[in-house]
C-alpha positions as CSV (number, residue, x, y, z in Angstrom):
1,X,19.8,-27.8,5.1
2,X,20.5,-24.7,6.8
3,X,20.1,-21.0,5.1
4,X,22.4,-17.9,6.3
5,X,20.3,-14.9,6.8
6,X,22.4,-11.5,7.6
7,X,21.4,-7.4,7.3
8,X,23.8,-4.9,6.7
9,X,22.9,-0.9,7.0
10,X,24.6,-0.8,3.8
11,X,24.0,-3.5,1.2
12,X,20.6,-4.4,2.8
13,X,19.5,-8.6,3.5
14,X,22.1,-10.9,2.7
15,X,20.8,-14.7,2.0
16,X,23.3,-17.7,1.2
17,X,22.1,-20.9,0.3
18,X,23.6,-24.9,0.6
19,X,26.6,-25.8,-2.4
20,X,25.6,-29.3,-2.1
21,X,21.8,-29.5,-3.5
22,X,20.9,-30.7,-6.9
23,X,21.8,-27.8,-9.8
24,X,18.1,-27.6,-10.9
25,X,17.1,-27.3,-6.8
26,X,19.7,-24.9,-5.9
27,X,18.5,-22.6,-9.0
28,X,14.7,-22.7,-7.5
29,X,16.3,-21.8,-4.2
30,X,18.4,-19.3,-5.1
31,X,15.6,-17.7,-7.2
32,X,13.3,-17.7,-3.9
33,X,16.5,-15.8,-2.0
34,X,16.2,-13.5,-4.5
35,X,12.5,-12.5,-4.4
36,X,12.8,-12.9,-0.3
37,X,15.8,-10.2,-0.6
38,X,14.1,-8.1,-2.7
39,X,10.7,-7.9,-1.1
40,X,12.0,-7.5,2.5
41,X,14.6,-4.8,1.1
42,X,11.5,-3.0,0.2
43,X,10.1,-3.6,3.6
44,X,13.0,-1.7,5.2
45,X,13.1,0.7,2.6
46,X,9.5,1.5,2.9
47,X,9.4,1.6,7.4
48,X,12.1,3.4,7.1
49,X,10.7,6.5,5.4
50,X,7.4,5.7,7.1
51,X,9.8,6.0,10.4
52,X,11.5,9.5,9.6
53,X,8.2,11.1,8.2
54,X,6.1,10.3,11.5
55,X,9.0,11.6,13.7
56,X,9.1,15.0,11.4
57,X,5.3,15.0,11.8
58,X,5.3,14.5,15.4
59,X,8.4,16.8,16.0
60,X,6.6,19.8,14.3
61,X,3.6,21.2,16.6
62,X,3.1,24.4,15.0
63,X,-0.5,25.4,14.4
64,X,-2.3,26.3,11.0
65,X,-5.6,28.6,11.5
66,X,-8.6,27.9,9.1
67,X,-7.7,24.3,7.4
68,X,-8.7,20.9,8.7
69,X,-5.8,19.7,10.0
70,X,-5.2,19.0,14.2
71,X,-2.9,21.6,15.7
72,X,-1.2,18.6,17.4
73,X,0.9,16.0,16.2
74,X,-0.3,12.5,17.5
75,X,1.6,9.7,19.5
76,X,4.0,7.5,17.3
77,X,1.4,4.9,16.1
78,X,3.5,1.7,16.5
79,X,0.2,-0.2,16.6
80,X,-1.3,0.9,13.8
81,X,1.2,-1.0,11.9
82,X,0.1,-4.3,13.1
83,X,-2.2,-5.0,10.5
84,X,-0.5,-3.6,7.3
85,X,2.6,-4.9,8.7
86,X,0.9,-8.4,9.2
87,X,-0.9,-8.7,6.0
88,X,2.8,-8.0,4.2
89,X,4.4,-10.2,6.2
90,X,1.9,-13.0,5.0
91,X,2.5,-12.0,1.1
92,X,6.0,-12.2,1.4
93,X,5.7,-15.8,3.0
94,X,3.1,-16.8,0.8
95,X,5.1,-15.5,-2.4
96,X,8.2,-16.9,-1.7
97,X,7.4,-20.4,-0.1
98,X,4.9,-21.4,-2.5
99,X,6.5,-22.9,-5.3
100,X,8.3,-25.4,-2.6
101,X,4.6,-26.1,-0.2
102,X,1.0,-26.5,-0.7
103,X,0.4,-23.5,1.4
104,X,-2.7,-20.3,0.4
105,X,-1.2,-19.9,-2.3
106,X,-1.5,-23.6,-3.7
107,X,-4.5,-24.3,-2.5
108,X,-6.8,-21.1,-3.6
109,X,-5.1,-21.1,-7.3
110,X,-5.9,-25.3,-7.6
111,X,-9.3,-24.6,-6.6
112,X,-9.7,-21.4,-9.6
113,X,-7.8,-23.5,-12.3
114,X,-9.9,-26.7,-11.8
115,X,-13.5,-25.4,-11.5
116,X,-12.5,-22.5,-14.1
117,X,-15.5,-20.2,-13.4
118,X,-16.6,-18.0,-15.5
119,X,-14.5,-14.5,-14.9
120,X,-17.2,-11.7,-13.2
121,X,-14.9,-8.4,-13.5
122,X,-16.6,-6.0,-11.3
123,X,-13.2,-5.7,-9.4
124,X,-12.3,-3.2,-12.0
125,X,-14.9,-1.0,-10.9
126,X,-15.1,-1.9,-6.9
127,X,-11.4,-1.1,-6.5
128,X,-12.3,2.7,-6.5
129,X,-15.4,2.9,-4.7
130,X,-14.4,3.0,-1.3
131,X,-12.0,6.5,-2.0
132,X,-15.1,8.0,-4.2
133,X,-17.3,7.4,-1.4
134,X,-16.0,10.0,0.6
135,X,-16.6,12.4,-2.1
136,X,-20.1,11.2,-2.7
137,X,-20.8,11.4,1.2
138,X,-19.3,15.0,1.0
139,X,-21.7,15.9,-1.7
140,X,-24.7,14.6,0.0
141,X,-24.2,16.6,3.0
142,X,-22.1,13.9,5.6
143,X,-19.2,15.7,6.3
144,X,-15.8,13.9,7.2
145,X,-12.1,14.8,9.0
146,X,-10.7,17.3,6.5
147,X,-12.2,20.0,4.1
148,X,-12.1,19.4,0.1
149,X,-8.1,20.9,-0.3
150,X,-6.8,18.4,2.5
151,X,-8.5,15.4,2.0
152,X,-7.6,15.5,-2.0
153,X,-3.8,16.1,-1.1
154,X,-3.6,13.2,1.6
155,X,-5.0,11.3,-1.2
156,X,-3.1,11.9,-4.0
157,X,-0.2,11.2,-1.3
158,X,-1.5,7.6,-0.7
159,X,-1.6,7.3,-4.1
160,X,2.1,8.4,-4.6
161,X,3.5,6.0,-1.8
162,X,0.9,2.7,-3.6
163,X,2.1,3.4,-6.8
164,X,5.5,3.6,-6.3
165,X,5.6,0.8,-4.0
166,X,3.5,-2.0,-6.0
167,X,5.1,-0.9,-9.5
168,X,8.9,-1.3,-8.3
169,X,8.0,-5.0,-6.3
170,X,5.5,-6.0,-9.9
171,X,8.9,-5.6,-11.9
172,X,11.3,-7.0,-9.2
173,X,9.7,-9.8,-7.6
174,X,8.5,-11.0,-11.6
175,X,6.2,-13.1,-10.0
176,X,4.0,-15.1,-12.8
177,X,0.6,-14.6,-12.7
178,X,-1.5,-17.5,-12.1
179,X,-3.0,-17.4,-15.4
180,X,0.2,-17.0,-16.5
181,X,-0.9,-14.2,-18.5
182,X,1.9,-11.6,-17.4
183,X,5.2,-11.8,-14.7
184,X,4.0,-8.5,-12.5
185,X,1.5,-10.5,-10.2
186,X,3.2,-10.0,-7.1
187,X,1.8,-7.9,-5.3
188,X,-2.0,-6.8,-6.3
189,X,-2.3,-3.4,-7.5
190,X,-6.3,-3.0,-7.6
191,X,-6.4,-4.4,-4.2
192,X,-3.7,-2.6,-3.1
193,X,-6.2,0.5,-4.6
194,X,-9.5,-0.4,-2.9
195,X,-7.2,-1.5,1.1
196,X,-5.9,2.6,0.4
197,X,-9.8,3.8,-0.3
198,X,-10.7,1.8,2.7
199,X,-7.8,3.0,4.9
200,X,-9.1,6.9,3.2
201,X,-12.8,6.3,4.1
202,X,-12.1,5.3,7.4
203,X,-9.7,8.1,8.6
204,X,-12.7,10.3,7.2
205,X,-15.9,9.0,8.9
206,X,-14.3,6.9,11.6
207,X,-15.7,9.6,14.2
208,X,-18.7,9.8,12.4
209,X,-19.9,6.4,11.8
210,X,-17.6,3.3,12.0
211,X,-20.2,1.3,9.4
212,X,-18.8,3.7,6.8
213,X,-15.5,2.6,7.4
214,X,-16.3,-1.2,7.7
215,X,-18.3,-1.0,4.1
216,X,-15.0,-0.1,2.4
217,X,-13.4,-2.6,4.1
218,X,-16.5,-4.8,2.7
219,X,-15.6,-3.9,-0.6
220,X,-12.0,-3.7,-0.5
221,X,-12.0,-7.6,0.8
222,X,-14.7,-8.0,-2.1
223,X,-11.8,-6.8,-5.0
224,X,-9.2,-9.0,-3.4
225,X,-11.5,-12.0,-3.5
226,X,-12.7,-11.4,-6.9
227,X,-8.7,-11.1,-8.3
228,X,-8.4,-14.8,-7.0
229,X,-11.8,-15.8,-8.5
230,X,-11.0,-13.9,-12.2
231,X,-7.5,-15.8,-11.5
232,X,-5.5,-12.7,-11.6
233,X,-3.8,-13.1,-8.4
234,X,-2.2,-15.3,-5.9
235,X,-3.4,-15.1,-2.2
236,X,0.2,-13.5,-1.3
237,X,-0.6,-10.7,-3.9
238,X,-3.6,-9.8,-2.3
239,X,-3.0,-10.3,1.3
240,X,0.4,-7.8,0.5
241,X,-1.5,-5.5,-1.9
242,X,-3.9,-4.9,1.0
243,X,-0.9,-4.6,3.1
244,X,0.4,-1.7,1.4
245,X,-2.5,-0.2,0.4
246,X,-3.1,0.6,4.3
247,X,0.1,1.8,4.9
248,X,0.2,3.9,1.9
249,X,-2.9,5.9,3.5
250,X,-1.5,5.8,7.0
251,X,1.8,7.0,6.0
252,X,0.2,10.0,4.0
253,X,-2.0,11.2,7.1
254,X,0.8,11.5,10.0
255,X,3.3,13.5,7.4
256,X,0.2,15.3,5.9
257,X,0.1,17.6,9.2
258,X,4.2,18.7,8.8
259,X,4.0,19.4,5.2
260,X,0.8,21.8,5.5
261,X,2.3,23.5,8.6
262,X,5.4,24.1,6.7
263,X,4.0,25.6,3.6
264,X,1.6,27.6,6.2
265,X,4.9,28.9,7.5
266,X,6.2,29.8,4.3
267,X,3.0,31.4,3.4
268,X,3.7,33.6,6.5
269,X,6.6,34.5,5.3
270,X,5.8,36.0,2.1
271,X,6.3,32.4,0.1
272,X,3.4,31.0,-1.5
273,X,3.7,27.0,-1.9
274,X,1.4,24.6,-3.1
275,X,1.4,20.4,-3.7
276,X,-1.4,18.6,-5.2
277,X,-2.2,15.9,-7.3
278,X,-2.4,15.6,-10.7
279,X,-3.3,13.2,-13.7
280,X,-3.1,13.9,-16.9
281,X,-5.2,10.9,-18.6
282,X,-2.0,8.5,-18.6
283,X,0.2,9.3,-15.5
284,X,0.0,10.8,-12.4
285,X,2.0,12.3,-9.5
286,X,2.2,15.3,-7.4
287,X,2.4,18.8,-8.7
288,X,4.9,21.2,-6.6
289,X,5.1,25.3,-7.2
290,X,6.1,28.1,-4.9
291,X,6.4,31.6,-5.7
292,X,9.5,33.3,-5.1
């Protein structure tokens, strides 16, 4: 049995699939196509803005006096995206292969459903801790990368780029959760929240301490672990929700620099610009305003 796999720069990933398997077969198989398709779609989708914003980043090296950010543009970090990269990669196979082998997947979820423990919820809570702790460090005196203004912005960036990207695979992919509660498992949104607070707390106090970075990786592998064990998620949800959650963060820091030194310059010019973050108690985005 043999599957046709082709890309075009216009319609995206093409998938055909054998004529000559049983109807009820085929419809499983053409239903994992479908969620394959969509999720590596995204994948392109989402390296490919990642691609153009790092070379705008690294193609703009003007400086900005008195902020927080470097007056040069780093290398083009292919290897940083080994990780996220790898952890999506592993979602994606573990989401789409599963209903046909005994992989993660299989064998984490049979392990929750027939000892049924008793659901401990702290993952609700934990998912945030690792992006508040770089406020709380701030407060107490331990200083990180970027001043109050920057750090905040680069946030509610990562933010942006996670929501956007876990909400349109959750209604896409329509993967059933595995206690079939809802169809928007796939992929993990609070781990996807506690990998970007990692990703944030690291970037912060990397040069600082690396054990404040490696604690919110502590508790960002925590929240996965405890969506499995409240049998919320799959092991493809979280291993791509963590995925995501990194890149989100990455992404945010290497076009962070271009975006500041371009409002700087319009500043300069007589044209006051601002972005930030906003939530209003049920959504959230960025807020843009110049004065003309």
């Amino acid at each position: 049995m043999f599957m046709r796999l082709a890309f075009c720069p216009t319609h995206g990933i093409h998938m055909s699939y054998p004529k000559d398997i049983h109807w009820d077969n085929q419809l499983i198989f053409k239903n994992m196509i479908l969620k394959i398709r969509k999720a590596i779609n995204f994948i392109l989708l989402f390296f490919s803005v990642f691609t153009l914003s790092t070379y705008s980043a690294y193609a703009d090296n003007n400086p900005t006096e008195n902020d927080s950010i470097p007056t040069t543009s780093p290398k083009f970090p292919y290897k940083q995206l080994i990780a996220p990269a790898a952890l999506m990669t592993l979602g994606t196979i573990e989401v789409t292969l599963a209903p046909k082998n005994r992989l993660l997947n299989y064998a984490i979820g049979h392990e929750v459903i027939n000892h049924q423990p008793e659901k401990f919820q702290i993952d609700d809570i934990t998912q945030y801790v690792p992006a508040a702790s770089v406020y709380a460090l701030n407060l107490v005196g331990v200083k990180g990368k970027h001043n109050f203004k920057d750090r905040t912005i680069i946030l509610g960036l990562s933010t942006v780029f996670m929501a956007a990207s876990v909400n349109g695979l959750k209604y896409t992919a329509r993967v059933e959760r595995p206690d079939k509660s809802a169809k928007n498992s796939f992929p993990s949104g609070h781990t996807a929240v506690a990998f970007m607070g990692a990703e944030f707390l690291w970037q912060e106090y990397k040069d600082v301490s690396i054990w404040y970075g490696i604690a919110g990786y502590a508790v960002a592998t925590g929240t996965g672990v405890f969506r499995m064990y409240n049998n919320k998620h799959w092991f493809g949800d979280v291993a791509f929700g963590a995925g995501i959650g990194i890149l989100s963060t990455k992404l945010a820091y290497w076009i962070y620099p271009s975006i500041e030194r371009k409002f700087s310059g319009n500043r300069k010019n007589g044209k006051n610009m601002a972005l930030y973050p906003y939530y209003n108690g049920t959504q959230g985005g960025l807020s843009f305003s110049v004065q003309l």
